[in-house]
C-alpha positions as CSV (number, residue, x, y, z in Angstrom):
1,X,-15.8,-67.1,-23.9
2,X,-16.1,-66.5,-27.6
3,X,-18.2,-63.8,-27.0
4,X,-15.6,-61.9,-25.2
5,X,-12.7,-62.6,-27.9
6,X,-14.9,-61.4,-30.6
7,X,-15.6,-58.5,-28.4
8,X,-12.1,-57.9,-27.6
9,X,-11.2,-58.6,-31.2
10,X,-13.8,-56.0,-32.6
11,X,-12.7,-53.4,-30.5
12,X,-8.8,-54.0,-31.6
13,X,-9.3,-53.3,-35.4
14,X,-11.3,-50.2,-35.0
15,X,-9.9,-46.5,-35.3
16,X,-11.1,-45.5,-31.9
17,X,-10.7,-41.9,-33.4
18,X,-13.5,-42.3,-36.1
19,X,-16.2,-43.7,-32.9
20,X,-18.3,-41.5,-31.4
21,X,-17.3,-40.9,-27.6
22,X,-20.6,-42.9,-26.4
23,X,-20.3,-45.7,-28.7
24,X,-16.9,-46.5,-27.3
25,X,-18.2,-45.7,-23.8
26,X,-20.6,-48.7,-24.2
27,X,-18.7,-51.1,-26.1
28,X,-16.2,-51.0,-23.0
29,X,-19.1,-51.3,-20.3
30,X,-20.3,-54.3,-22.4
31,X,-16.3,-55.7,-22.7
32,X,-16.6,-55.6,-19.1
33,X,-20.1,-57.1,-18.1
34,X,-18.6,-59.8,-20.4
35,X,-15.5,-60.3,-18.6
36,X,-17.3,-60.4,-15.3
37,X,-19.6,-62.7,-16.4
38,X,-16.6,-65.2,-17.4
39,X,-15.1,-64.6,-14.3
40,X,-18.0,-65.7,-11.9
41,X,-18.3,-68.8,-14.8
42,X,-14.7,-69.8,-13.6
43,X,-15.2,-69.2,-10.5
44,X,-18.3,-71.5,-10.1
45,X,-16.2,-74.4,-12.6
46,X,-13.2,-74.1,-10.3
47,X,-14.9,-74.1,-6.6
48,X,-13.3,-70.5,-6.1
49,X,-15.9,-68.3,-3.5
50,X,-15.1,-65.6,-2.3
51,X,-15.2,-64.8,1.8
């Protein structure tokens, strides 16, 4: 979970203007493998399973 609040974090204090389109293209399909990943973590803590 800290992984995703430093990513979340680092993304909040940067001038998206000054990143290069790809960078911030990746840096959001990384945000969200990493929010996935803590979703199926809960999931599997909590007993949650999908039909």
């Amino acid at each position: 979970m800290g992984e995703l609040s430093a990513a979340i974090d680092h993304l909040a204090i940067e001038e998206v203007s000054e990143i290069p389109r790809m960078q911030v293209a990746e840096q959001l399909l990384e945000l969200h493998w990493q929010m996935a990943r803590l979703q199926a973590q809960i999931a599997r803590r909590t007993g949650v399973r999908l039909p």
